[in-house]
Backbone as CSV, one residue per row, in Angstrom:
resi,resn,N_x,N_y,N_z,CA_x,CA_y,CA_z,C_x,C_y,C_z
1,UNK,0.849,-1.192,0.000,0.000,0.000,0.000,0.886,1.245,0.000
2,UNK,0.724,2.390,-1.425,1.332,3.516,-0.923,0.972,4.723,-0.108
3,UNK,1.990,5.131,0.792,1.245,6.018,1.423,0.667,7.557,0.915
4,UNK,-0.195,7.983,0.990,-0.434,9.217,0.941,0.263,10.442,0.534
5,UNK,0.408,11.326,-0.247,1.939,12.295,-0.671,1.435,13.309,1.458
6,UNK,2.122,13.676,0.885,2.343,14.883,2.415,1.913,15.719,1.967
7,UNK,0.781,16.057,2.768,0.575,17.723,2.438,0.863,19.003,3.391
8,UNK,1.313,19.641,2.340,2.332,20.500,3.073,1.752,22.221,3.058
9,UNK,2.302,22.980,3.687,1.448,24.165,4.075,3.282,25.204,3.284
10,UNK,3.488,26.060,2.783,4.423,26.682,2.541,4.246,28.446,3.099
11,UNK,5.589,28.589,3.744,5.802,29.942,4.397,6.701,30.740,4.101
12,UNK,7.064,32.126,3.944,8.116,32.772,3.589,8.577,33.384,4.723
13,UNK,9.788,33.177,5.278,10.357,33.611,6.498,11.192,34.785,5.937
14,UNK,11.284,35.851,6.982,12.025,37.131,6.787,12.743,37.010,8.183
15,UNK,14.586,36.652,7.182,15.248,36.384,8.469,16.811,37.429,8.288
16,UNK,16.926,37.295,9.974,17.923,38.439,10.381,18.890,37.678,11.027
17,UNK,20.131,38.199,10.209,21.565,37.205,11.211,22.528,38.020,10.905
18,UNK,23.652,37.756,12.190,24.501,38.597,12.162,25.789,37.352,11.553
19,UNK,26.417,38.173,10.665,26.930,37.361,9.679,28.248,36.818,10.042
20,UNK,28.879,37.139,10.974,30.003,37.289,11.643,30.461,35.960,11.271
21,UNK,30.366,34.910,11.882,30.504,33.727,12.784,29.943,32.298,11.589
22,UNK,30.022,33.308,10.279,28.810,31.955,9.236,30.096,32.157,7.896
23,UNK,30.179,31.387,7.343,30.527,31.281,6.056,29.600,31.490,5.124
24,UNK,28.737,32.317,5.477,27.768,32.332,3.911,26.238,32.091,4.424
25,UNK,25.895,32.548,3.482,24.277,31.725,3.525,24.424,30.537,2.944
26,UNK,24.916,30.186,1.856,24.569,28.983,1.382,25.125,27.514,2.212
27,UNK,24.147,26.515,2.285,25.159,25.344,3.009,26.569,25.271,1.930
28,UNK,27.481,24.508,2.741,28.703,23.760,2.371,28.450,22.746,3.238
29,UNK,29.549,21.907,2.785,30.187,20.902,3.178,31.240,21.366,4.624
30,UNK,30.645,20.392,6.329,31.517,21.216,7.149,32.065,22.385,7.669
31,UNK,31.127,23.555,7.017,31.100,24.825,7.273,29.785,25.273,7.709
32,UNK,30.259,26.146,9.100,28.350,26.889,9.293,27.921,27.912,8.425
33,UNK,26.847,27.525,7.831,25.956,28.453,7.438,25.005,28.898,7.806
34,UNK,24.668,30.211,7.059,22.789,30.588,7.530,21.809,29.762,7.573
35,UNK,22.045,29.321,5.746,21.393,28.151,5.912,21.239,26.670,6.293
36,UNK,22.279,26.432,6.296,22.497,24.841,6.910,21.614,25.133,8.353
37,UNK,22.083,26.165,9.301,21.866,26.249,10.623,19.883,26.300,10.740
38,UNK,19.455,26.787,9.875,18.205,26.932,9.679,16.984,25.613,9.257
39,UNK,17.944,25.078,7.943,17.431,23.949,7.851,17.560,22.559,9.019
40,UNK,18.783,22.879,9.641,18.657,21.658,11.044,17.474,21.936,11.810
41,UNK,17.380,23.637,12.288,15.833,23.164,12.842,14.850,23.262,12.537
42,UNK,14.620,23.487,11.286,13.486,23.196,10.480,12.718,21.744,9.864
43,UNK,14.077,20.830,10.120,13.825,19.531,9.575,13.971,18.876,11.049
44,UNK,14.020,19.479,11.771,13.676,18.802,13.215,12.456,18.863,13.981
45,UNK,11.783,20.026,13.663,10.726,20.807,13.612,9.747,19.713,12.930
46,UNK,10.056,19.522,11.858,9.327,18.680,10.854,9.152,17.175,10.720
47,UNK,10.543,17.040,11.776,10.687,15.349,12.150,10.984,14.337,10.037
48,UNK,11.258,15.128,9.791,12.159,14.755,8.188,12.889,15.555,7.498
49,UNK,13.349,15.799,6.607,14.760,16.708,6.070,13.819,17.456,5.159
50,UNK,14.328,18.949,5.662,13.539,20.045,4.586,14.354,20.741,3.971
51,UNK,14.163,21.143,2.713,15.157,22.080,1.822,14.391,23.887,2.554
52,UNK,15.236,24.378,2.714,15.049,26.225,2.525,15.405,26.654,1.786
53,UNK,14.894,27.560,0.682,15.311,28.101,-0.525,15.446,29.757,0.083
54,UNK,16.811,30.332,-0.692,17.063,31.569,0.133,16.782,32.684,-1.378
55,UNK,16.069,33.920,-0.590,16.030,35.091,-1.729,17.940,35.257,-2.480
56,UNK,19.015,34.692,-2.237,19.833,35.126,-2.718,21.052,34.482,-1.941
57,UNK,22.271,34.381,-2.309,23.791,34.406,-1.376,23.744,35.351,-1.169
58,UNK,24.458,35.399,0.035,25.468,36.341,1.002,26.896,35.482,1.320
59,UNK,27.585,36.679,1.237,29.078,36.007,1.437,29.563,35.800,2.505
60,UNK,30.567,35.096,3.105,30.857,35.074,4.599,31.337,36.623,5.131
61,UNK,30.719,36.812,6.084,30.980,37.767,7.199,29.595,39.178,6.534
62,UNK,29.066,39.118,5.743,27.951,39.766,5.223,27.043,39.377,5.994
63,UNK,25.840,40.220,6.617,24.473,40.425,7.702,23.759,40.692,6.654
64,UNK,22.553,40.231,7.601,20.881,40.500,6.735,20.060,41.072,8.222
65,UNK,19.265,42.008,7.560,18.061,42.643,8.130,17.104,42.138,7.448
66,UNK,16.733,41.564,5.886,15.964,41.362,5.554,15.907,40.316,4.026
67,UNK,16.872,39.502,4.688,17.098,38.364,3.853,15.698,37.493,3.826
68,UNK,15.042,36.743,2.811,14.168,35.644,2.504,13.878,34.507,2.106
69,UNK,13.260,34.037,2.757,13.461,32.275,2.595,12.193,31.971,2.239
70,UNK,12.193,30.225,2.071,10.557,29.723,1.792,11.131,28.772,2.439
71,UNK,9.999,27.463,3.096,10.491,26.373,3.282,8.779,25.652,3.546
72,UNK,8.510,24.604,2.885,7.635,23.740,3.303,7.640,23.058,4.308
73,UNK,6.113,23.232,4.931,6.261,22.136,6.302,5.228,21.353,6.587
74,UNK,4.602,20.079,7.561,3.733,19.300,7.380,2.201,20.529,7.393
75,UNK,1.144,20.359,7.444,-0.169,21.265,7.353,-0.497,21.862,8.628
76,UNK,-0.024,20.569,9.921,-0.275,21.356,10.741,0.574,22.603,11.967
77,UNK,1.239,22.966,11.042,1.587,24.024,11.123,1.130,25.220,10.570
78,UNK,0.960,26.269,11.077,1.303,27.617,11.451,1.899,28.864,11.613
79,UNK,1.606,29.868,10.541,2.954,30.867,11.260,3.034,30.995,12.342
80,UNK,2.692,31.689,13.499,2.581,32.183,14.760,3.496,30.939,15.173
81,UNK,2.777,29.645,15.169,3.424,29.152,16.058,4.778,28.382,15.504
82,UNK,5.181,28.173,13.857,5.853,28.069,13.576,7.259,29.399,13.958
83,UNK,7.004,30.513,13.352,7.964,31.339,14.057,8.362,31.335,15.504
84,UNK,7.507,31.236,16.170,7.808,31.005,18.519,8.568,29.693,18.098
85,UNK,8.459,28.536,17.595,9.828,27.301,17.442,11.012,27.659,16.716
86,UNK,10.666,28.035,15.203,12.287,28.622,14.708,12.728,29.363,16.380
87,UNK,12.459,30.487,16.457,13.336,31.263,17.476,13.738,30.893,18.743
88,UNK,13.056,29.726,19.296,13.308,29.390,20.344,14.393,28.208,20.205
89,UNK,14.754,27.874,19.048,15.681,27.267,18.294,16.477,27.171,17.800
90,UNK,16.654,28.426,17.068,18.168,28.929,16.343,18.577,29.320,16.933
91,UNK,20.146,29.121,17.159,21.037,30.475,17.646,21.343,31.771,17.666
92,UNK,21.137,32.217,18.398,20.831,33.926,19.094,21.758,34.465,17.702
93,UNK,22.229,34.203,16.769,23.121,35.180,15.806,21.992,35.168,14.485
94,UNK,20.807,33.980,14.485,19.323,34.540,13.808,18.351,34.490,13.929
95,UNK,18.084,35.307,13.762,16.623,35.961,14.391,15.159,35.978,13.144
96,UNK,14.192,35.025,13.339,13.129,35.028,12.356,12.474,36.544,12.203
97,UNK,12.193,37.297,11.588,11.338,38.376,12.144,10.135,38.243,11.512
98,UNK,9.750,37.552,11.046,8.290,37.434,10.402,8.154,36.010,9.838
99,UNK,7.281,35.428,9.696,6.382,33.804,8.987,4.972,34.271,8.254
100,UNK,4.848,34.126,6.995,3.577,34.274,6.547,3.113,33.031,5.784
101,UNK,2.246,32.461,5.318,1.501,31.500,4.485,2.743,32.367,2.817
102,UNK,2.395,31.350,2.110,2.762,31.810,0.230,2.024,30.476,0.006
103,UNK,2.270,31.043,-1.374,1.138,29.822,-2.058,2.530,28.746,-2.832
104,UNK,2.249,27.504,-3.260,3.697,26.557,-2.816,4.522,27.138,-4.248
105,UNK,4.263,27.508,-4.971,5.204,28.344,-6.080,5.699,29.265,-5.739
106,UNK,5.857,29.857,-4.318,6.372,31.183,-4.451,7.948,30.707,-4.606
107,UNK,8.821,31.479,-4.988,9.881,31.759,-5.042,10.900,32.308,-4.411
108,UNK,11.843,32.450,-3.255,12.347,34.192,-3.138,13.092,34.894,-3.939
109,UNK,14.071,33.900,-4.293,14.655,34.332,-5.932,14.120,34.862,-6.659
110,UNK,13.395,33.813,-8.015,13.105,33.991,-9.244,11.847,35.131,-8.919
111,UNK,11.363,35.033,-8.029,10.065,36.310,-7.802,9.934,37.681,-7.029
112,UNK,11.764,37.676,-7.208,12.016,39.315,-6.504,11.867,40.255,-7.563
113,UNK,11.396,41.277,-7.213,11.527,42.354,-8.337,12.989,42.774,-7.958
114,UNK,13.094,43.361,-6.350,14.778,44.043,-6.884,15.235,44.062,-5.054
115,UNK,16.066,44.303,-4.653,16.903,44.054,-3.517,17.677,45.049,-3.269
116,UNK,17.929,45.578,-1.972,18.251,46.880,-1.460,19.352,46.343,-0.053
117,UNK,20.257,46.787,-0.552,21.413,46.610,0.456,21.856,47.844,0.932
118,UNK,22.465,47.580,2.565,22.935,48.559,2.738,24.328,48.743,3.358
119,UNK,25.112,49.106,3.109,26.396,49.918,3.687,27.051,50.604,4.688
120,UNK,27.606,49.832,5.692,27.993,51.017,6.796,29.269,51.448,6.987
121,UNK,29.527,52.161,6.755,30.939,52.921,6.790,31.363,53.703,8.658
122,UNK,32.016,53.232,8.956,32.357,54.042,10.590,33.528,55.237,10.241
123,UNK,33.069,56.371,10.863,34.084,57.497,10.501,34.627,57.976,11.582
124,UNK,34.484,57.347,13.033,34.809,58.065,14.208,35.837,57.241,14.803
125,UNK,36.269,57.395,15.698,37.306,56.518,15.912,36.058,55.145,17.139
126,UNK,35.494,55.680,17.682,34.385,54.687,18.165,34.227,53.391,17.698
127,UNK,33.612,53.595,16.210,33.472,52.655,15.320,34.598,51.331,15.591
128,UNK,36.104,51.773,15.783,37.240,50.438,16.389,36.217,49.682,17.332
129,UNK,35.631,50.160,18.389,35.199,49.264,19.597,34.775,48.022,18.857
130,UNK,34.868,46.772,19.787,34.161,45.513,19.047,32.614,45.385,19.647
131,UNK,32.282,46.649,19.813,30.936,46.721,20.130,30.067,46.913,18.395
132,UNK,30.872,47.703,17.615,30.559,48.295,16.764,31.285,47.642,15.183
133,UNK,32.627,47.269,15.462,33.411,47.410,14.327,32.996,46.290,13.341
134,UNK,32.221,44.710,14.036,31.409,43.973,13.515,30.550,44.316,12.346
135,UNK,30.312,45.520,12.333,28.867,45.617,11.500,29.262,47.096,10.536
136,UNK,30.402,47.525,10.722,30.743,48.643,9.949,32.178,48.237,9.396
137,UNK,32.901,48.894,8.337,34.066,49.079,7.556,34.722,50.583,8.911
138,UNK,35.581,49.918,9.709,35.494,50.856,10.702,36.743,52.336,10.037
139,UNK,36.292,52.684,9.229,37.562,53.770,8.403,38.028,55.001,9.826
140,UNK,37.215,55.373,10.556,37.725,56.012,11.487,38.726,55.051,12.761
141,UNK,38.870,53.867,12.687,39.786,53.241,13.878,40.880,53.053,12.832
142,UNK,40.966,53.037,12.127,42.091,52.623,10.902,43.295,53.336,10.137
143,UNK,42.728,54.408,10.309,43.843,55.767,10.078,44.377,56.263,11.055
144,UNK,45.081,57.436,11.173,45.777,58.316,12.099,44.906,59.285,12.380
145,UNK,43.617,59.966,11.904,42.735,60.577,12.575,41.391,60.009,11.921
146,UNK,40.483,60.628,12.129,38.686,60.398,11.532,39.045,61.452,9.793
147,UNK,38.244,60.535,9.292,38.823,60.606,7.598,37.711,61.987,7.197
148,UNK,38.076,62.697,6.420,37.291,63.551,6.415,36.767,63.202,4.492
149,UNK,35.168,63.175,4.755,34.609,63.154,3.505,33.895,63.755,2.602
150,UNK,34.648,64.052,1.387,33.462,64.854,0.506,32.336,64.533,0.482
151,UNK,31.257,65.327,0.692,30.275,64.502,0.897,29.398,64.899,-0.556
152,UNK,29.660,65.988,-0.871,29.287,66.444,-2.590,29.879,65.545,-3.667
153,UNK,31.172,64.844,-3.550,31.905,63.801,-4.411,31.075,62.572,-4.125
154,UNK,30.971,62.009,-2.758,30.409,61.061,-2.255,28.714,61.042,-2.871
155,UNK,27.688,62.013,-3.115,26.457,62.291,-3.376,26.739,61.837,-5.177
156,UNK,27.657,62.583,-5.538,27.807,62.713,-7.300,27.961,61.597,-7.327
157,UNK,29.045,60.447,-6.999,29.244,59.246,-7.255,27.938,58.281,-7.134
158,UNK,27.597,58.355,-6.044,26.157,57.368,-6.185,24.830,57.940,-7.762
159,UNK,25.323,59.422,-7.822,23.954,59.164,-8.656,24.316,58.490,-9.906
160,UNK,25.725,58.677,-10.306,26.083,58.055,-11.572,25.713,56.660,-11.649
161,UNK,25.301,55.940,-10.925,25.677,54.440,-11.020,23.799,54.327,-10.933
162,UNK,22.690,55.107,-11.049,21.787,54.957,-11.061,21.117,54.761,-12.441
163,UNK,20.174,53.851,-12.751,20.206,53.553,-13.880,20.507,52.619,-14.395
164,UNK,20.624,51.814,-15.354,20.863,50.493,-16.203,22.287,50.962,-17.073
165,UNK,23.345,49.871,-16.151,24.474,50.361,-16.315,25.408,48.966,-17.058
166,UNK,26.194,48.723,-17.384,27.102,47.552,-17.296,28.450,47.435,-16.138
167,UNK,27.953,46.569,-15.507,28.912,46.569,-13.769,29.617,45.910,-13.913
168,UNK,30.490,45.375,-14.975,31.513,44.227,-15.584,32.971,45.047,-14.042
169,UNK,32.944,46.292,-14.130,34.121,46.456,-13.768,34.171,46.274,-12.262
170,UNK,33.117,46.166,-11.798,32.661,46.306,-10.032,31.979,44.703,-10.026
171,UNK,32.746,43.218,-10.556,32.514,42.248,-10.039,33.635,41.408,-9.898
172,UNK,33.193,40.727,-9.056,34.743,39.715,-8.889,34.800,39.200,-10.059
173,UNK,36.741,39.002,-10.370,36.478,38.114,-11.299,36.285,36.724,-11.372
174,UNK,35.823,36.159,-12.353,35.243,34.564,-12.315,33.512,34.701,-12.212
175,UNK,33.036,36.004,-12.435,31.473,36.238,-12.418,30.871,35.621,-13.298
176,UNK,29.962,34.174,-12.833,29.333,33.624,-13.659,28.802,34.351,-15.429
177,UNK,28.815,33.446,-16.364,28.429,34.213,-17.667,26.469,34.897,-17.309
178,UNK,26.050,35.537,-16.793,24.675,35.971,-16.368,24.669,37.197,-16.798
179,UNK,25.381,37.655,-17.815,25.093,38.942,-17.927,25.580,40.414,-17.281
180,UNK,25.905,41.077,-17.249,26.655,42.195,-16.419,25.851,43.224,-16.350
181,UNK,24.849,43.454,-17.025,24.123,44.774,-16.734,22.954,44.301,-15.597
182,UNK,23.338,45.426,-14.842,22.521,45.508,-13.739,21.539,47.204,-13.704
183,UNK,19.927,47.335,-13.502,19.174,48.365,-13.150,19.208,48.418,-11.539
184,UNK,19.848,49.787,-11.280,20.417,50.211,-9.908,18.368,51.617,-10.226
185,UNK,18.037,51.092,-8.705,16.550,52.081,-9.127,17.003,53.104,-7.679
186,UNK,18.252,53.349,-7.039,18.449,54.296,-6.019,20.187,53.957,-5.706
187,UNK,20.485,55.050,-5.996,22.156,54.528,-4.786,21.963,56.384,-3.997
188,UNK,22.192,56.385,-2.843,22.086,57.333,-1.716,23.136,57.043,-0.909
189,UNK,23.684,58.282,-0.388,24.343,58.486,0.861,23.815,59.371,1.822
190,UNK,23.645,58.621,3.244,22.951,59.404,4.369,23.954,59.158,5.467
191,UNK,23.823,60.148,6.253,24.577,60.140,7.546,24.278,59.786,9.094
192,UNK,24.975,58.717,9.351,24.601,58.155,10.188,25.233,58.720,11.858
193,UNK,25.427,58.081,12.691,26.079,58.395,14.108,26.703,58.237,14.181
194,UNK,27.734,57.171,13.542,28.832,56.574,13.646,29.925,56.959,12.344
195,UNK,29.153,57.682,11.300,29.452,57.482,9.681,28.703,58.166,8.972
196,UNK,28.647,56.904,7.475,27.553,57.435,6.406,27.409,56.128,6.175
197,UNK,26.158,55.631,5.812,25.669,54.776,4.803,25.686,54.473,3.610
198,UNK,25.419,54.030,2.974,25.043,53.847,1.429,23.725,52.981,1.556
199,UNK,23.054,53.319,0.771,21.704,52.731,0.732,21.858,52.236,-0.993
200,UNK,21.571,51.245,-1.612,21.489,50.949,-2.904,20.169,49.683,-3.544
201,UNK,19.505,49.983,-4.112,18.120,49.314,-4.047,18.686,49.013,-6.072
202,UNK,18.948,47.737,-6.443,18.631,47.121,-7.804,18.241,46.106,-8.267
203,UNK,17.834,45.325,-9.761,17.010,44.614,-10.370,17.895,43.221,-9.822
204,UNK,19.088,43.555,-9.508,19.984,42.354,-9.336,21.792,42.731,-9.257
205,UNK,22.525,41.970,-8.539,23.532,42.147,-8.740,25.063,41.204,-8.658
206,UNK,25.738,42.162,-9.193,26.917,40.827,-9.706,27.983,40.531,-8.469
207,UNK,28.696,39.623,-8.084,29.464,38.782,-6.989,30.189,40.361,-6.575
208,UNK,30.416,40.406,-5.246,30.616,41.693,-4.816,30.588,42.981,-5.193
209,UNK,29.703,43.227,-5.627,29.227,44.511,-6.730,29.165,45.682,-5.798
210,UNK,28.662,45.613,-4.434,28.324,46.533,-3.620,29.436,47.525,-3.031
211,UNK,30.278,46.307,-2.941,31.695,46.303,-1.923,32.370,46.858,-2.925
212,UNK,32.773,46.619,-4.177,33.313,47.444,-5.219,32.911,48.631,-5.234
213,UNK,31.882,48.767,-5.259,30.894,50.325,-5.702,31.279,51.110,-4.675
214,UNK,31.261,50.280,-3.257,31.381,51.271,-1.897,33.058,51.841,-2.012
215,UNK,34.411,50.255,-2.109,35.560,51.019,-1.985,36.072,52.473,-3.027
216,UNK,35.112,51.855,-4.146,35.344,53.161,-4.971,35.117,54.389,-4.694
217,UNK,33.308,54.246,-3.982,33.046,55.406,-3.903,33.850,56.518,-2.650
218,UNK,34.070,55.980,-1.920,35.117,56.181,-1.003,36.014,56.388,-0.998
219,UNK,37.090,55.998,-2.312,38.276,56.506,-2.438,38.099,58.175,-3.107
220,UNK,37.342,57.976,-3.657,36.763,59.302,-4.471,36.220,60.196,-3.295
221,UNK,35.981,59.800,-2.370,35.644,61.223,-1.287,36.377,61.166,-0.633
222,UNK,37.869,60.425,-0.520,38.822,60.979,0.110,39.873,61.746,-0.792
223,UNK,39.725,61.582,-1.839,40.370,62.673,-2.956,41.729,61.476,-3.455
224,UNK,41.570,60.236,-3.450,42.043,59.666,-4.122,41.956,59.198,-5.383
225,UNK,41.010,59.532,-5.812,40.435,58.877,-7.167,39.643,60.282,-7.731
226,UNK,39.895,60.110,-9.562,38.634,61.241,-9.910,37.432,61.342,-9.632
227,UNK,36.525,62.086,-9.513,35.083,61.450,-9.939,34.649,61.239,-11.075
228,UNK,35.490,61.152,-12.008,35.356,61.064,-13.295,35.171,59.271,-13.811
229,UNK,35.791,58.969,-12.577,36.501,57.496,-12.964,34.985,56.579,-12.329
230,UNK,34.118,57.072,-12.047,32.396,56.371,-11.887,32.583,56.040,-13.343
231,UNK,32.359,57.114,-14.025,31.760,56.882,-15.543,32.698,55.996,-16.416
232,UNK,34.147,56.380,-16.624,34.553,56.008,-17.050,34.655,54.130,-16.656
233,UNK,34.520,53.716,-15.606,34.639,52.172,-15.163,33.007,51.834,-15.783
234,UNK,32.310,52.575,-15.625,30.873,51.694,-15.958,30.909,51.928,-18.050
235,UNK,31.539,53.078,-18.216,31.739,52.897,-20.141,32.766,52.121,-20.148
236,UNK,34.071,51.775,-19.872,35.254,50.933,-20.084,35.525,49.770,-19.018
237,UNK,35.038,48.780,-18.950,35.429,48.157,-17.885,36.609,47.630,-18.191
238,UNK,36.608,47.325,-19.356,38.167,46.584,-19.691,39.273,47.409,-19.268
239,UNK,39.312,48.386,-19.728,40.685,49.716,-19.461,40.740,50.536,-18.112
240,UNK,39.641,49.748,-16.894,40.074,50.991,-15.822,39.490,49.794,-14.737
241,UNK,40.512,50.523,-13.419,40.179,48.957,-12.662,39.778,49.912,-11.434
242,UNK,38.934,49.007,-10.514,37.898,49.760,-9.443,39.378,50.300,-7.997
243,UNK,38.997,50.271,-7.030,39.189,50.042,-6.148,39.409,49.201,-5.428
244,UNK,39.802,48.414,-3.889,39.895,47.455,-3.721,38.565,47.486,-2.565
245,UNK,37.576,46.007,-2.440,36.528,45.780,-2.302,36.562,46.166,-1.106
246,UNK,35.452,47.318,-0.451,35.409,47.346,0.992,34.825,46.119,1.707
247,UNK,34.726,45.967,2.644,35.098,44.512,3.101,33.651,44.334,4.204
248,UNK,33.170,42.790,3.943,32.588,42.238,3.656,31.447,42.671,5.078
249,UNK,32.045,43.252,6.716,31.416,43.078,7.908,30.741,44.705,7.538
250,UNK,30.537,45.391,6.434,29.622,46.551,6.391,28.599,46.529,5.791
251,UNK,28.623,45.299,5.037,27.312,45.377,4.360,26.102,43.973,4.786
252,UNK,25.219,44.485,4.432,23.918,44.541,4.942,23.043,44.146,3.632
253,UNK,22.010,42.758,3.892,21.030,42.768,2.729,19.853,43.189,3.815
254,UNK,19.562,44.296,3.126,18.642,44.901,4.247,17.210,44.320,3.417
255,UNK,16.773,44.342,2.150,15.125,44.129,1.679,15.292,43.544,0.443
256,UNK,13.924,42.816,0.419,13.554,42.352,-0.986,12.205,42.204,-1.364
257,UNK,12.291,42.985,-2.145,10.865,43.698,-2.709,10.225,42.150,-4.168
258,UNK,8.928,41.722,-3.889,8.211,40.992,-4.131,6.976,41.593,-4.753
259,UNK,5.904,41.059,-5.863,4.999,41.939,-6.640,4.027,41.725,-5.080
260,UNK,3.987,41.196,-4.707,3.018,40.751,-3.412,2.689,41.671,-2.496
261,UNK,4.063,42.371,-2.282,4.456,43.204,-1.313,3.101,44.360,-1.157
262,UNK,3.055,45.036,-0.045,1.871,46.235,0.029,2.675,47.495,-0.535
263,UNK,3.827,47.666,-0.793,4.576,48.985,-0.868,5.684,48.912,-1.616
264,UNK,5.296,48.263,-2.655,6.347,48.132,-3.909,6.408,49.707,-4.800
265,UNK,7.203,49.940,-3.970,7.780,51.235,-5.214,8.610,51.402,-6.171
């Protein structure tokens, strides 16, 4: 006699981890991940082995505020009470912040419209503390004083890169053949307590694209670089080479915008 298929209830989790301490989102082999760590108690939860499908990679030592997952589970489950078990479950470095129902096709990948990361730059000497230096590019503990930044060079540089650009020159190399043009729909700089941010919201993007974009833009508001050299790297990628990648504990996948969403702008 065969048994019955399983019927299963599917949820999209909106999850937060501090990236420190993980090799990645994606499982490996013998390495912690976001996800490996997620799927153990999810398939324990479930009492059989569950796949989690993630809105995207993150690289080791990269955080999420608003990374996304899906994962199927038996029917009688629940958000409410599915989220109170993830959390009382995972390790304090992630944090579920939301469980909703999706219907079992959803996607987080293939059904994002576009993804918004963000950037923290530390400009004070504060920023050194290991209270702080975790989660920022600490540029003020790192020099001989607090770096002083154009912040008119710093503004010009982000708007150039807005728009449907070719980012060949701002990806690692070995970037899968997927194409290089990326639609950037915001790059901003705001000022924070510690720093400045970068805020950057696009259709998609290429293997450290952010971290390129940021060391650049940064060398350029310390008056190392033209501002000329935005344009010229996104028209010539072959003939002009970026900066070196600001590094990996400042950035942030803060959102990912879905047609579903109430406030898709």
């Amino acid at each position: 006699m065969v048994d019955a298929p399983e019927s299963l209830r599917f949820f999209r989790l909106t999850v937060q981890y501090d990236g420190t301490a993980f090799h990645g989102w994606q499982t490996q082999p013998d390495q912690r991940t976001v996800q490996g760590d997620i799927e153990s108690v999810v398939s324990r939860l479930a009492n059989s082995p569950r796949t989690v499908t993630g809105s995207g990679r993150t690289d080791t030592g990269v955080h999420a505020t608003g990374q996304v997952a899906s994962v199927g589970m038996p029917s009688s489950w629940g958000a409410a009470k599915f989220k109170k078990s993830l959390n009382s479950m995972l390790p304090d470095d992630i944090w579920i912040s939301s469980v909703i129902p999706v219907p079992p096709d959803f996607h987080p990948r293939y059904h994002a419209l576009k993804r918004t990361y963000r950037y923290e730059v530390g400009l004070k000497p504060l920023c050194a503390s290991p209270f702080y230096k975790r989660w920022c590019w600490p540029l003020g503990g790192t020099l001989d004083q607090s770096p002083t930044l154009d912040r008119i060079l710093l503004d010009h540089a982000a708007q150039d890169i807005v728009g449907e650009h070719c980012f060949a020159a701002f990806a690692k190399a070995g970037q899968p053949k997927r194409g290089t043009r990326c639609n950037v729909h915001q790059a901003k700089w705001s000022d924070t307590d510690l720093g400045v941010r970068l805020t950057i919201t696009a259709n998609r993007y290429l293997h450290h694209m952010v971290r390129y974009l940021t060391g650049t833009m940064i060398d350029i508001a310390l008056g190392r670089r033209e501002i000329e050299d935005m344009a010229r790297l996104l028209e010539f990628p072959q003939e002009f080479t970026t900066s070196p990648p600001a590094p990996p504990e400042g950035l942030f996948l803060h959102r990912v915008t879905y047609p579903s969403d109430d406030s898709v702008d």
